[in-house]
C-alpha positions as CSV (number, residue, x, y, z in Angstrom):
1,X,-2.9,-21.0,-32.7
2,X,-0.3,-18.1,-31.5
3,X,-0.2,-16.9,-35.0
4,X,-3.5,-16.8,-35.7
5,X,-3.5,-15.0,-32.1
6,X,-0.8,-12.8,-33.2
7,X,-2.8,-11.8,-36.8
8,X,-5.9,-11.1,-34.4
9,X,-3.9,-8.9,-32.6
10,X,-2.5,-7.2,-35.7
11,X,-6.4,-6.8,-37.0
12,X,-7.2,-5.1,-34.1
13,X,-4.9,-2.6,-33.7
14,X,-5.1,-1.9,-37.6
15,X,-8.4,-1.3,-37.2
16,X,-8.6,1.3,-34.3
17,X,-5.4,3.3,-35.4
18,X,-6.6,4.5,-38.8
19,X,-10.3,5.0,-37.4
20,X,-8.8,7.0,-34.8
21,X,-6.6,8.9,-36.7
22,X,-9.3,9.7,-39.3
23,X,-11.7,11.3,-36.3
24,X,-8.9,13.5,-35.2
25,X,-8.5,14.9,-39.2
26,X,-12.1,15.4,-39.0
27,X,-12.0,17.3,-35.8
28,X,-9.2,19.3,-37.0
29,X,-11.2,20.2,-40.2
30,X,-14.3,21.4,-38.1
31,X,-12.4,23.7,-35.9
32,X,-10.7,24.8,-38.9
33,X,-13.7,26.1,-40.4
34,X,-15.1,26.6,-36.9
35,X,-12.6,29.5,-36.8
36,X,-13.9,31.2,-39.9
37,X,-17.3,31.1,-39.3
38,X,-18.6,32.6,-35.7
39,X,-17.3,35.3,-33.5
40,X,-18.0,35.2,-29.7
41,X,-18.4,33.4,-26.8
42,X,-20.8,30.4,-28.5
43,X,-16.9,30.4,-30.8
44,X,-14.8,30.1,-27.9
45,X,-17.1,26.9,-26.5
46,X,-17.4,25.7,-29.4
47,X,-13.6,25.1,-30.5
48,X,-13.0,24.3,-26.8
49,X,-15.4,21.4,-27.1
50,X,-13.5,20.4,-30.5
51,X,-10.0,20.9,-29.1
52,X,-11.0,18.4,-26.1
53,X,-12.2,16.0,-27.8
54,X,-9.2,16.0,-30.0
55,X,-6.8,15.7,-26.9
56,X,-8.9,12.6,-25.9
57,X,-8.8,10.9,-29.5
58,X,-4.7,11.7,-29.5
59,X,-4.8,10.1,-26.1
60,X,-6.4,7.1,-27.1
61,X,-4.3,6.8,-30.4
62,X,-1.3,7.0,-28.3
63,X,-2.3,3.9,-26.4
64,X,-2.7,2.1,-29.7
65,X,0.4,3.3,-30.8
66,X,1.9,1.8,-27.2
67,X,0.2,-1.5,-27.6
68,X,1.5,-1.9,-31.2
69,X,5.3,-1.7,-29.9
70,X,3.5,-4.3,-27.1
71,X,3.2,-6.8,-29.8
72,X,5.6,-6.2,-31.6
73,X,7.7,-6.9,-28.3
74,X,5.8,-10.0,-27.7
75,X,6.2,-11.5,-31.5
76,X,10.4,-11.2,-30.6
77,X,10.2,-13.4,-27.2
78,X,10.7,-17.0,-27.7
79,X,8.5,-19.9,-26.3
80,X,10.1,-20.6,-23.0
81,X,8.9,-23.1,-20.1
82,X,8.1,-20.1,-17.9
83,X,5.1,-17.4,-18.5
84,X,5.9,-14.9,-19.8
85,X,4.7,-11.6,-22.5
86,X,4.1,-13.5,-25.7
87,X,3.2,-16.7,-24.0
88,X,0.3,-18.6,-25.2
89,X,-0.5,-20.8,-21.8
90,X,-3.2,-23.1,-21.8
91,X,-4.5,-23.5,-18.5
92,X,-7.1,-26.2,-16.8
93,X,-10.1,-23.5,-17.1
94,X,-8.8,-21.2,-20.0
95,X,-6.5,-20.3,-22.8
96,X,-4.6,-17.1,-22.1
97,X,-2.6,-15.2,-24.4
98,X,0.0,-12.6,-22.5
99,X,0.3,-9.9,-25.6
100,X,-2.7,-7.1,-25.7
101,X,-5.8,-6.7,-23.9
102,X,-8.2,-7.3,-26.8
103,X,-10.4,-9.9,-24.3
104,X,-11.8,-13.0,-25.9
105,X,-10.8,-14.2,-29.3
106,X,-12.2,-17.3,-31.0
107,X,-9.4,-19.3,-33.0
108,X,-10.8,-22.3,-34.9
109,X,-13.0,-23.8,-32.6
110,X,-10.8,-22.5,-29.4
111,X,-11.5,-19.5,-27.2
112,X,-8.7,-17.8,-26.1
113,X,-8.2,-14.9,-23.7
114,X,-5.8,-12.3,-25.2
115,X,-5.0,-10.6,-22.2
116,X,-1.9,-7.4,-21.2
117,X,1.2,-9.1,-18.6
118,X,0.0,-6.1,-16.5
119,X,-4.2,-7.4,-16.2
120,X,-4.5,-9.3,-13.0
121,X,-4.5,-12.6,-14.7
122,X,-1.8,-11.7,-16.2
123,X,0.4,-10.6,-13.1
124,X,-1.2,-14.2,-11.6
125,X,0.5,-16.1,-14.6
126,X,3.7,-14.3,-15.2
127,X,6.6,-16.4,-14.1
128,X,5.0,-19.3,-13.7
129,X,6.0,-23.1,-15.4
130,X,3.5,-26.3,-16.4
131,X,2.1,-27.6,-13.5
132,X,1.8,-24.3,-11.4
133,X,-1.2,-23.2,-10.2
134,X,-2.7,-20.0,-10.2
135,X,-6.1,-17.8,-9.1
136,X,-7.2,-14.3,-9.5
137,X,-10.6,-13.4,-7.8
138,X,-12.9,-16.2,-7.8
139,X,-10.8,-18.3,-10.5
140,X,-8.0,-20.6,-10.5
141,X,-6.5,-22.7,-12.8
142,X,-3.2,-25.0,-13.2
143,X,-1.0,-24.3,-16.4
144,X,-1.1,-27.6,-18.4
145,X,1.3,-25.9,-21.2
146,X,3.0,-22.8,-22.9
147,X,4.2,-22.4,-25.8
């Protein structure tokens, strides 16, 4: 299951980077010919509003970016008896994976919970072994394995 977790992961992030990247070409583009075509104040707002949007896009593709290293940092760590990023723990209530938060994944016939080691779920299981328990909010749990 962690690998199909892992390809999951990959999908995602494969998906969101080149989408991302492609907006912020298009942007570019329009404020390129933005600049040739009107004079003015309506101009300035207009490549202001282009220019802001393109800092939010590179902002979000820098997180990608981020989360790729993420799992790729994850994918390294070995299967040890204690929690940790890269650990697929199933719990009494849930399967959690401790890679990316990409939320809830279905595997099979399993549901899984791909959550970040910095989510509150995540800082609940971290460091934990089999047979610990945990909560968060209104939910607890006792791991029953990792892997």
């Amino acid at each position: 299951m962690k690998e199909e977790l892992y390809k999951k992961c990959e999908g995602y992030l494969e998906e969101k980077i080149p989408r991302i990247s492609h907006s912020i070409q298009d942007l570019e583009s329009a404020l390129t010919n933005e600049s040739k075509s009107s004079a003015g104040d309506k101009y300035e707002t207009s490549r202001e509003m282009i220019n802001i949007e393109i800092h939010k896009l590179s902002t979000q593709l820098q997180q990608f970016q981020k989360l790729q290293v993420t799992l790729e940092l994850a994918k390294r760590n070995a299967a040890t008896e204690i929690v940790k990023m890269g650990s697929l723990v199933e719990a009494t209530n849930a399967i959690y994976f401790i890679c990316i938060p990409i939320g809830e994944v279905i595997v099979g016939e399993k549901k899984a919970y791909v959550i970040g080691a910095g989510s509150p779920i995540g800082q609940a299981l971290i460091g934990k072994s089999v047979g610990d328990s945990f909560s968060f909010n209104a939910v607890s749990g006792t791991i029953v394995s990792i892997s």
